[in-house]
N, C-alpha and C positions, 0 to 999 in steps of 0.2 A: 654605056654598057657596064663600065665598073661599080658606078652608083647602084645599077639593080643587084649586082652581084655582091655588094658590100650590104645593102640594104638585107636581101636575102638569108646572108651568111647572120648578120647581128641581131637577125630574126631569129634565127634556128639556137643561135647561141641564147640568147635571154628569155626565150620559151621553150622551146622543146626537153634543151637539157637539164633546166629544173624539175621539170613536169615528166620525163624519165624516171632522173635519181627520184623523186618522191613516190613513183609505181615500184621499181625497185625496192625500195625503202619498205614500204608496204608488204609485200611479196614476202622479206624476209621476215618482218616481224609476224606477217600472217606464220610462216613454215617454221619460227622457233617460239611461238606461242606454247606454253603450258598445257593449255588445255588439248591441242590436237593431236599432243603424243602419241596416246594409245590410236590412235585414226589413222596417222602415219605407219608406226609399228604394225597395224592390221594390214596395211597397203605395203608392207616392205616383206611382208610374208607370206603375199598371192602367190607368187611366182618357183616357190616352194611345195604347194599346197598341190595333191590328187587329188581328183573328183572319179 
């Protein structure tokens, strides 16, 4: 039972957690991109705004 459980864990470790940080990674270069400034700033001032 230890082997499936070390098997399991060295899984998790040498795929998943790469394959996060690199979604992660993404996510934030997506959110400090340049160009979405002003998209952001429109979307940070909804909640402001009367209709």
């Amino acid at each position: 039972m230890k082997a499936v459980e070390n098997l399991a864990s060295s899984f998790v470790v040498s795929l998943w957690t790469p394959l996060f940080v690199g979604i992660f990674m993404a996510i934030v270069v997506y959110a400090l991109w340049p160009g979405n400034k002003r998209r952001f700033d429109s979307a940070a001032r909804l909640p402001l705004c009367r209709d």
